[in-house]
C-alpha positions in Angstrom: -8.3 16.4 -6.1 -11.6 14.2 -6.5 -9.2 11.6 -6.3 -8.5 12.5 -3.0 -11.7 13.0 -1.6 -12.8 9.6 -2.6 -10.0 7.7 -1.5 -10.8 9.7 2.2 -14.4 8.7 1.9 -13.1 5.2 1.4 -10.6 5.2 4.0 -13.8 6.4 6.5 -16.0 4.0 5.5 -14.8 1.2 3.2 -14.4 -2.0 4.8 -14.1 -5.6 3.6 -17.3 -7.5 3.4 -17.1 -11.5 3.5 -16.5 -12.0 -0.2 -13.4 -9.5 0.4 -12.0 -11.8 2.9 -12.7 -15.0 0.5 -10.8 -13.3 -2.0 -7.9 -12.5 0.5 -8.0 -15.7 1.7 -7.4 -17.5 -1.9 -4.3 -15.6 -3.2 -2.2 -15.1 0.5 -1.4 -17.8 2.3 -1.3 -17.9 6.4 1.9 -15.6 7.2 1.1 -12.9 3.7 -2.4 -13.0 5.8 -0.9 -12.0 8.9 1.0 -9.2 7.3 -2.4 -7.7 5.7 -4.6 -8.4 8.7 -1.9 -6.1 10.6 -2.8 -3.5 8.7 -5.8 -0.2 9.8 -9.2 -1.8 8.2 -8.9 1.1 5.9 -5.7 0.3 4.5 -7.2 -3.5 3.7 -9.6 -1.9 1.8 -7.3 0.2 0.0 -5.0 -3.1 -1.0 -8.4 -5.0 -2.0 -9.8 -2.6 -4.4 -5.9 -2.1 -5.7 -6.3 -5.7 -6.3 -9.8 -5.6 -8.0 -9.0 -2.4 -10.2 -5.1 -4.8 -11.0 -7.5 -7.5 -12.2 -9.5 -5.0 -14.6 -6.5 -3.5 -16.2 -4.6 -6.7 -16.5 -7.5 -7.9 -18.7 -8.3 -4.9 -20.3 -4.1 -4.9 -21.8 -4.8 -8.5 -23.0 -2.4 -10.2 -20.8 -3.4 -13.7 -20.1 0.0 -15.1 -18.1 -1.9 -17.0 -15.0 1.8 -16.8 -13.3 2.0 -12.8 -13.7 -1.8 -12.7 -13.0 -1.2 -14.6 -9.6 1.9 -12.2 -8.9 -0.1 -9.0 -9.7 -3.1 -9.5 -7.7 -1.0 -11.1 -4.6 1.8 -7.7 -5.0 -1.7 -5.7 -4.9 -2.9 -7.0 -1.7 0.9 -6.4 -0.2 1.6 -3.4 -1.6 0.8 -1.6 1.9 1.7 -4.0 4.4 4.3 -1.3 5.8 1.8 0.4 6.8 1.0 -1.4 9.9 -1.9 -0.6 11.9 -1.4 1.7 14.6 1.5 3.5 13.4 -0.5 6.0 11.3 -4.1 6.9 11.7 -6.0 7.9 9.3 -5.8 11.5 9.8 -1.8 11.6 10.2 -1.8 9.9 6.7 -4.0 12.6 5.7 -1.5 14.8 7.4 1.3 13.1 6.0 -0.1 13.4 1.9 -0.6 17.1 2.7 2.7 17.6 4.3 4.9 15.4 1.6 2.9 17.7 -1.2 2.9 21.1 0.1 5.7 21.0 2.8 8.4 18.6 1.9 11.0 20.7 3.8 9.7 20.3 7.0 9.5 16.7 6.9 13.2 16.4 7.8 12.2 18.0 11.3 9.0 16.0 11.9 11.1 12.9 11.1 13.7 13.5 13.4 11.1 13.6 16.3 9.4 10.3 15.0 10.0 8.1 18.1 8.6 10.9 20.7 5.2 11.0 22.0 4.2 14.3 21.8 2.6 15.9 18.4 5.9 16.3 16.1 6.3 12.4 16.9 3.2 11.4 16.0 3.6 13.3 13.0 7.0 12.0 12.1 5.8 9.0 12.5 3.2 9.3 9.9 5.5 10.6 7.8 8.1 8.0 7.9 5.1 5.2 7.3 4.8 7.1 4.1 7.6 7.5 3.1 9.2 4.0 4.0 6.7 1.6 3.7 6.9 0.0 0.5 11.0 -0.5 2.2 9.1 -1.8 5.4 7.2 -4.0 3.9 9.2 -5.4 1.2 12.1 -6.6 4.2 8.7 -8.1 6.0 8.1 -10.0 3.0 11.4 -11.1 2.7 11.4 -12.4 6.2 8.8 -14.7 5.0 10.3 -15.9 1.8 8.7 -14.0 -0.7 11.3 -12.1 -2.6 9.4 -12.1 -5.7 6.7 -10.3 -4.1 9.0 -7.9 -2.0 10.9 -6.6 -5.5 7.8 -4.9 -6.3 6.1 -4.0 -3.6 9.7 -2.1 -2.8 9.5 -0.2 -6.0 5.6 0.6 -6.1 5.7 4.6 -5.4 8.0 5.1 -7.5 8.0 7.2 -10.6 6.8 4.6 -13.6 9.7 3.6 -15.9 10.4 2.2 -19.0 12.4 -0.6 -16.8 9.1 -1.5 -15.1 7.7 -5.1 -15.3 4.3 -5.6 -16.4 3.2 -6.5 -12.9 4.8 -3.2 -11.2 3.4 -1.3 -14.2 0.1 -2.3 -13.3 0.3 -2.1 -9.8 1.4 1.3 -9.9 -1.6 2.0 -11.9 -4.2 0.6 -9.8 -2.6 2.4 -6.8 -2.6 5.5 -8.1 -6.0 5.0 -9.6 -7.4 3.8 -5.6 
């Protein structure tokens, strides 16, 4: 739960600073830019410090692979790109954690309403960018050529597995730890 709190905190008030965008800027070229500059300033964050915290663990396991390294940190700062800015607020992903947790049955409803205006759209539509956005974008990433990139960031919510590389292994870990 503290967890949560901090990652709302960050999601208020956590933006990039000018050494964030340096360090965008050096592992995403022009169109993976596009893709993470289309995302709410909060989920930037979110992707940067994945990346940061990606960095720390790959060290800390020994792995040395400048390739996988390069992978990891540029899968960190994609990881979200589905979630593209102005789809989901920050409260309706609030909403939509809460509502995925504690009331999975009614999501069927909300989802079914996701392309209305009204309040069960809007909701819906949060939902849906939860659920589906490693599936949005991973085919965004595709679209662009990087299929590498797009095979993880499609499987980063799920469950870890035995079957996981070291890069999604990692990822996952950062994510859940940001």
């Amino acid at each position: 739960m503290k967890q949560r709190v901090r990652q709302f905190l960050r999601a208020l008030f956590g933006r990039l600073d000018a050494e964030g965008h340096t360090f965008i800027k050096s592992y995403l070229s022009a169109a993976e830019q596009k893709l993470f500059y289309a995302m709410h300033e909060a989920d930037q964050y979110h992707a940067f410090r994945v990346a940061l915290t990606a960095k720390r663990i790959y060290l800390q396991q020994g792995y040395s692979e400048s390739d996988s390294y390069i992978l990891l940190i540029r899968c960190a700062l994609l990881h979200d790109i589905g979630r593209i800015k102005g789809t989901a607020d920050i409260w309706g992903k609030v909403f939509a954690v809460l509502a995925d947790r504690f009331f999975p049955f009614a999501a069927p409803y909300f989802l079914r309403h996701k392309d209305s205006r009204d309040l069960c759209g809007r909701i819906g539509m949060a939902l849906y960018v939860h659920i589906a956005h490693p599936y949005i974008g991973a085919a965004a990433l595709r679209e662009i050529g990087d299929i590498r990139e797009a095979a993880i960031v499609e499987q980063h919510q799920k469950k870890a597995a035995p079957e996981d590389s070291p890069v999604l292994s990692i990822l996952k870990l950062a994510d859940a730890q940001n």
